[in-house]
C-alpha positions in Angstrom: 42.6 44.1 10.1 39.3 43.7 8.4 39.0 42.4 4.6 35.7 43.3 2.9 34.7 42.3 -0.5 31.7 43.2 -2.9 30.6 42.8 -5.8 29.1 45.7 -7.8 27.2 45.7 -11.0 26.2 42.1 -11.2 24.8 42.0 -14.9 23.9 38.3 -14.7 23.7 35.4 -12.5 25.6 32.2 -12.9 24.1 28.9 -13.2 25.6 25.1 -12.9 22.7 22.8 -14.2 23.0 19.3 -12.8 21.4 16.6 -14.5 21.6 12.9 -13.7 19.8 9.7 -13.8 19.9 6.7 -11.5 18.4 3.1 -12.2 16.4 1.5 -9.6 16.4 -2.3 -9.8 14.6 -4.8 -7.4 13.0 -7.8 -7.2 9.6 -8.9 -6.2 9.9 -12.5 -6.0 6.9 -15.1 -4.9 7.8 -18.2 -2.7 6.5 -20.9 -0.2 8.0 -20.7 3.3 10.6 -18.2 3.3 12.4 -19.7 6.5 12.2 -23.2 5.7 16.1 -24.1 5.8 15.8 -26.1 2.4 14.1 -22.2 0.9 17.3 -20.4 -0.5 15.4 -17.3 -1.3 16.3 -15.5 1.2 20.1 -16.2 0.8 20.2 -15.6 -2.7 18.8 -12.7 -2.6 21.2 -11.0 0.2 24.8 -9.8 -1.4 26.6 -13.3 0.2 30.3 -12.1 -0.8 30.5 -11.6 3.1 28.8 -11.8 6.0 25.8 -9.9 6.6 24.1 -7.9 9.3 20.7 -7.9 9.5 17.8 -6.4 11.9 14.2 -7.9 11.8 11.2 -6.3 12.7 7.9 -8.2 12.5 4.0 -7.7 13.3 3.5 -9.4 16.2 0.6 -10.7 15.2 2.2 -12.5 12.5 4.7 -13.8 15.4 1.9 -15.2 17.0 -0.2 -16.8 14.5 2.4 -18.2 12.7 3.7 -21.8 14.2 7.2 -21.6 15.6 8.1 -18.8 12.8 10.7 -17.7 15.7 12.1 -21.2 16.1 12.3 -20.9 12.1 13.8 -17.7 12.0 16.6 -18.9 14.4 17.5 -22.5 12.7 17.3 -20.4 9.0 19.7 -18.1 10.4 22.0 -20.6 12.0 21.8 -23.1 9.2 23.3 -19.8 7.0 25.6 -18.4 9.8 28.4 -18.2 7.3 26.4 -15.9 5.5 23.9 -13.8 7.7 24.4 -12.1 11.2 21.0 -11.4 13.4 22.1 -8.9 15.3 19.2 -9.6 18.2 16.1 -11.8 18.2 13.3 -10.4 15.7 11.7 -6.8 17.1 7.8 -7.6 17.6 5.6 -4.6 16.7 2.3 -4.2 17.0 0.7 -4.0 13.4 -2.5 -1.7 12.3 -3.1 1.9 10.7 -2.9 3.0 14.9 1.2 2.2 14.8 1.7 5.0 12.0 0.0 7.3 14.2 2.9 7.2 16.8 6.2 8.6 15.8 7.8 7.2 19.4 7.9 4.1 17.1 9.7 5.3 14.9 12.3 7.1 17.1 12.3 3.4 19.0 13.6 1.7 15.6 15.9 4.2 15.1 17.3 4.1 18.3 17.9 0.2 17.6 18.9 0.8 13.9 21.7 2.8 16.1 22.0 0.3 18.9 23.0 -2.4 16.9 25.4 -0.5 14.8 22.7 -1.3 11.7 24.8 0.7 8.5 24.2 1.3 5.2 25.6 -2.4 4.0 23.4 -3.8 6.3 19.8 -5.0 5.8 16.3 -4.4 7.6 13.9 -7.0 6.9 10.4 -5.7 7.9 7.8 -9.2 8.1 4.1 -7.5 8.8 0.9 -6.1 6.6 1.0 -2.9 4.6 1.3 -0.3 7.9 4.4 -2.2 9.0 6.0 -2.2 5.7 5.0 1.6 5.5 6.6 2.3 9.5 9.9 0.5 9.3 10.4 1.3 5.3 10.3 4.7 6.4 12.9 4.5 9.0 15.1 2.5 6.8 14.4 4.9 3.9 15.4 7.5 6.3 18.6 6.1 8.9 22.3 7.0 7.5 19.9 8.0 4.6 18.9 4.5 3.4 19.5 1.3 4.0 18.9 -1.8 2.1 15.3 -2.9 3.3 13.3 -6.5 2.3 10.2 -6.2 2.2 8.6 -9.6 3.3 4.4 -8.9 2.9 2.3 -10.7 4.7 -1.1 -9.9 3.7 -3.2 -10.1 0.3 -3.4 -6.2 0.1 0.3 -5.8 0.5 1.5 -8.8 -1.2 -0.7 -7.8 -4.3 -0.5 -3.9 -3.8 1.2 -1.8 -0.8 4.2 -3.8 -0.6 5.7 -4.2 -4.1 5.6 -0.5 -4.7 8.4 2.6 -2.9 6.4 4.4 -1.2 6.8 5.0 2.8 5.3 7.2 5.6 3.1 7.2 8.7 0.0 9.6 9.5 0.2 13.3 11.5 -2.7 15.4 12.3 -4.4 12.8 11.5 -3.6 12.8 7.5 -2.6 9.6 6.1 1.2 9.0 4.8 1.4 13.0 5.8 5.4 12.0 6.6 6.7 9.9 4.0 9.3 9.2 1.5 10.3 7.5 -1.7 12.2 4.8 -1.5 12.9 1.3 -3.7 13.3 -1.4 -1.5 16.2 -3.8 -1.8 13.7 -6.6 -2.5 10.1 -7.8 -2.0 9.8 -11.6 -1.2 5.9 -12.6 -0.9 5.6 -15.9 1.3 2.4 -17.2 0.1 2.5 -19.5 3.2 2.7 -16.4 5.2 -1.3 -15.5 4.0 -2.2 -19.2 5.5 -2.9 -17.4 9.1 -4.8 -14.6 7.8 -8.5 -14.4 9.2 -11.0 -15.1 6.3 -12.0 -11.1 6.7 -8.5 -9.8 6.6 -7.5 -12.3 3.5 -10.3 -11.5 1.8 -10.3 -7.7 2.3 -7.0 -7.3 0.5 -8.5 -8.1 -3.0 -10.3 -5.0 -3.3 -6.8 -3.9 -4.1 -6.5 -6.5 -7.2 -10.0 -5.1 -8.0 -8.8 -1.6 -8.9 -6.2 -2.6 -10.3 -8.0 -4.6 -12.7 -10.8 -1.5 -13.0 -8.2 0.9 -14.3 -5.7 -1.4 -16.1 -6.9 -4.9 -17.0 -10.4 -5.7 -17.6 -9.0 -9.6 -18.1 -8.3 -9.6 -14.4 -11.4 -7.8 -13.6 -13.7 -10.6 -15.2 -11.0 -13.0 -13.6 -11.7 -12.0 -9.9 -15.4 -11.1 -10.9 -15.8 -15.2 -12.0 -13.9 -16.8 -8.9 -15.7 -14.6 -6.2 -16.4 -18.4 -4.6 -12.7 -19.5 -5.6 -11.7 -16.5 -3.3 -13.8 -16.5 -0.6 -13.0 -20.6 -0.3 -9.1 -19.5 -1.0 -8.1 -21.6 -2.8 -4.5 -21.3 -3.8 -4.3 -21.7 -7.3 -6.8 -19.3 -8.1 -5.8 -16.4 -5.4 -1.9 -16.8 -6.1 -3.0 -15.8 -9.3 -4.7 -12.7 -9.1 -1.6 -11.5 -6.5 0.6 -12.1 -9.0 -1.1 -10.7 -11.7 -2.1 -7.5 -9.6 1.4 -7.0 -8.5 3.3 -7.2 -11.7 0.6 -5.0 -12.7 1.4 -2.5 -10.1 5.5 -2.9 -11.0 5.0 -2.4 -14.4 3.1 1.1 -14.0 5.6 2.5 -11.7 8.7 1.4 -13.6 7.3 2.2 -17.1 4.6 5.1 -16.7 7.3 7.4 -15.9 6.0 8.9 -12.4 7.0 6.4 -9.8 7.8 9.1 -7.4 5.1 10.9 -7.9 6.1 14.1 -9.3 3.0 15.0 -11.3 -0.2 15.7 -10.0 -2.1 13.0 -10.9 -2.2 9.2 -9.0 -3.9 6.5 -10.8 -3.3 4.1 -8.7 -4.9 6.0 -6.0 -8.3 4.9 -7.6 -10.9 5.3 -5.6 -8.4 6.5 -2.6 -9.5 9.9 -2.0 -12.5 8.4 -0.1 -11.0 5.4 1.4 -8.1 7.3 3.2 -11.0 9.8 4.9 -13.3 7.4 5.5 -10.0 5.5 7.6 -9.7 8.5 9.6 -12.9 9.3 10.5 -13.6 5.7 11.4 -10.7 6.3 13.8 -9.4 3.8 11.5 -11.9 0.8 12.9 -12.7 0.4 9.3 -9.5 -1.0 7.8 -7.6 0.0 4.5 -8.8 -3.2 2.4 -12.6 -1.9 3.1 -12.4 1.6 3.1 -11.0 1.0 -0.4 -13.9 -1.5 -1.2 -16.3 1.6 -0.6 -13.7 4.0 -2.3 -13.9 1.8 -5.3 -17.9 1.3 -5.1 -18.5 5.8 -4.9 -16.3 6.2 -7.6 -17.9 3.7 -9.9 -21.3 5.3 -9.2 -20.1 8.4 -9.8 -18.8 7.6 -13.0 -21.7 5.5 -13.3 -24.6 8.5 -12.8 -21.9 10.8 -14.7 -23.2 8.4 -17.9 -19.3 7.7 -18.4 -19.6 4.2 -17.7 -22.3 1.7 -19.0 -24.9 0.4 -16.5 -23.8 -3.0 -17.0 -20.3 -2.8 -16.3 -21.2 -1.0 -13.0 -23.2 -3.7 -11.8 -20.6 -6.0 -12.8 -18.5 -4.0 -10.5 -20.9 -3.5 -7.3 -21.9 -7.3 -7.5 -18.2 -8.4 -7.5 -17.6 -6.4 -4.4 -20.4 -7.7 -2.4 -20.2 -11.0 -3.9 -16.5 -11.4 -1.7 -18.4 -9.9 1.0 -16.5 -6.5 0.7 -18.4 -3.5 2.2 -20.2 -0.7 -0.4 -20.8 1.8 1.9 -20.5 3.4 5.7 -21.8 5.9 7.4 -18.6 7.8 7.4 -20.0 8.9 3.8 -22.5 10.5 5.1 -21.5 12.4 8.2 -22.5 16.1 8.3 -21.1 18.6 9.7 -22.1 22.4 9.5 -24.4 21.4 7.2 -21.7 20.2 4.9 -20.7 16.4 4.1 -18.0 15.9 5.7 -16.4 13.3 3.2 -15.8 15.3 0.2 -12.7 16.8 2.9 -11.1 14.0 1.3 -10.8 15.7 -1.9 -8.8 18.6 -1.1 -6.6 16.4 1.3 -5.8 14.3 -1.4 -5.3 17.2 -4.1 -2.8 18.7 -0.7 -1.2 15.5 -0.4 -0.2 15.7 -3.9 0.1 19.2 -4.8 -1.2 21.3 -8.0 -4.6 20.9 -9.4 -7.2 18.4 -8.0 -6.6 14.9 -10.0 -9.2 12.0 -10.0 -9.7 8.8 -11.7 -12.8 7.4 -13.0 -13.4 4.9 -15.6 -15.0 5.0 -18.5 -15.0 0.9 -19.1 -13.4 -1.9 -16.7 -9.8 -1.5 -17.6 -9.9 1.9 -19.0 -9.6 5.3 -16.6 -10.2 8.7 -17.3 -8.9 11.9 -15.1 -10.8 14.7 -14.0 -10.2 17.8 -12.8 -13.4 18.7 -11.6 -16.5 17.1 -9.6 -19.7 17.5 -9.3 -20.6 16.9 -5.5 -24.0 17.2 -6.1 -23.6 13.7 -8.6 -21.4 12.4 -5.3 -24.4 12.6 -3.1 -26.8 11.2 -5.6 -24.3 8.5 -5.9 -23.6 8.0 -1.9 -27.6 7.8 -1.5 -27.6 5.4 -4.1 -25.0 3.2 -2.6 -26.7 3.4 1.1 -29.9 2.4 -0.8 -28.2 -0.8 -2.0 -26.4 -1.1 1.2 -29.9 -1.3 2.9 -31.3 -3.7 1.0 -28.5 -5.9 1.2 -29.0 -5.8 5.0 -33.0 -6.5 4.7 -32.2 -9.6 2.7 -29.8 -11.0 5.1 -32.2 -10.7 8.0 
């Protein structure tokens, strides 16, 4: 026998409104040699009430360039075996923009994540540079729904910028962080010993992050990288610790108190001179890295709000010469390809207004520490300003014949 029901005459429809708010809480804490068995960071930071599981992926290039950090590892975790279970020896991964372009990556961690029996009271630590942080935080963002992940940077741009924040993803057809998630990690612990192995290109590269920063929130920074360039380029501790402290609590506080860390909205301020800096990536087939392609970013954007007579001619040259003063690029031909008689760069813009949703929303600045949004650009002002910027570019090159 069949029992059928309906419902006639519906006048109105029910609704349950849910509403509910959840505190996120971690720590970004700054240190000197994370593994060294006298360090109790690490320790104190893990929930120690009982014994821990833990998975560790790491760039191998930090594996190799680091001195014994394996033998390290090991005698930290056997020195706190009462505390901490390493489920296998650390997971080497290749680091660079190319790993997020692979998703068999990120079926491989899973597939340990599951291996290892890696649950939600667990913990992933993930030791690389910004596209590491981005793979693995993704895949612990994402396995049984989340588990606890430590961040441990291991680079100036992602111990002053990409790692301190909670965002995740990896690239498909060919658009940057196209898969991707919000997700606070369970702590941040920069190891400024970790930077010590850096090349003097990669270290350096990573402040044009702490430059817009300082361009859209803190004209004291600004004016303190613009009068250390040498202090930087020589790295000298006291000095560069600094400004990656500064730039990350600066990057903490807008998330937590600006109300938008997840991005809701349609505009991105800390995406600052982005829009151009994630194309030019991909057209370089990423050979021009994240730390430059922002440098350049940083530079069109300036000149644009430069020619657009928002911001004053001195505080533009302020910017440009702080740039190339820490040997950070201004412009590549990747601004300038053409294709069907159309620039090819100004793509960028509606990727990035995609990426977000809603109405295109860019930042300029009117002053060093002060930014504006826009909705609307003038492309013929971008050219000018691109021209402008190879001009300089040029004659940068001629002097250093």
């Amino acid at each position: 026998m069949n029992v059928y029901y309906s419902i006639k005459n519906i006048k109105y429809m029910r609704t349950i409104r849910q509403s509910f708010q959840v505190t996120f809480k971690y720590n970004i804490i700054f240190t000197h040699d994370i593994f060294n068995i006298k360090n109790s960071t690490l320790i104190k930071t893990l929930n120690t009430k009982n014994k821990k599981k833990i998975i560790i992926f790491i760039d191998k290039n930090v594996y190799k360039t680091n001195e014994n950090i394996n033998t390290k590892i090991k005698d930290y975790i056997k020195n706190n075996e009462k505390y901490i279970n390493l489920v296998c020896d650390p997971i080497l991964i290749t680091g660079g923009e190319k790993i997020k372009n692979h998703y068999n990556l990120v079926k491989y961690a899973y597939k340990l994540i599951d291996v290892y029996k890696i649950c939600r009271q667990s913990y992933v630590l993930a030791i690389g540079g910004g596209t590491l942080l981005d793979l693995i935080g993704f895949v612990a963002s994402t396995a049984h729904r989340g588990i606890k992940l430590i961040r441990i940077p291991t680079t100036t741009l992602s111990q002053d910028d990409s790692g301190v924040g909670v965002k995740n993803g990896i690239n498909f057809t060919n658009k940057k962080n196209f898969i991707g998630s919000f997700s606070t990690p369970y702590a941040v612990i920069n190891d400024f010993n970790l930077l010590n192995s850096l090349k003097d290109e990669n270290f350096i590269e990573g402040f044009s992050e702490a430059i817009k920063v300082s361009l859209i929130k803190d004209k004291k920074l600004f004016f303190l990288i613009k009068n250390n360039t040498n202090e930087i380029l020589n790295r000298e501790k006291k000095i560069t610790e600094k400004i990656i402290y500064e730039c990350a609590k600066i990057h903490a506080k807008h998330i937590s108190k600006k109300g938008d860390p997840f991005e809701v909205k349609s505009s991105r301020p800390l995406d600052f001179g982005h829009w151009a800096a994630h194309k030019i990536e991909s057209l370089s087939k990423y050979k021009i890295s994240h730390g430059k392609s922002v440098a350049i970013g940083l530079a069109l954007d300036c000149t644009y709000s430069y020619l657009l007579k928002l911001l004053k001619k001195d505080d533009w040259k302020n910017i440009i010469t702080t740039i190339i003063k820490l040997t950070l690029p201004i412009y590549s031909k990747e601004l300038s390809f053409i294709e069907n008689n159309k620039n090819v760069i100004f793509n960028g813009l509606e990727e990035f207004r995609e990426h977000l949703g809603g109405k295109l929303t860019i930042t300029l600045i009117k002053s060093i520490g002060e930014k504006i949004e826009t909705h609307h650009i003038n492309k013929n002002i971008y050219e000018k300003s691109i021209k402008l910027l190879k001009k300089l570019n040029n004659t940068i090159k001629n002097a250093n014949k």
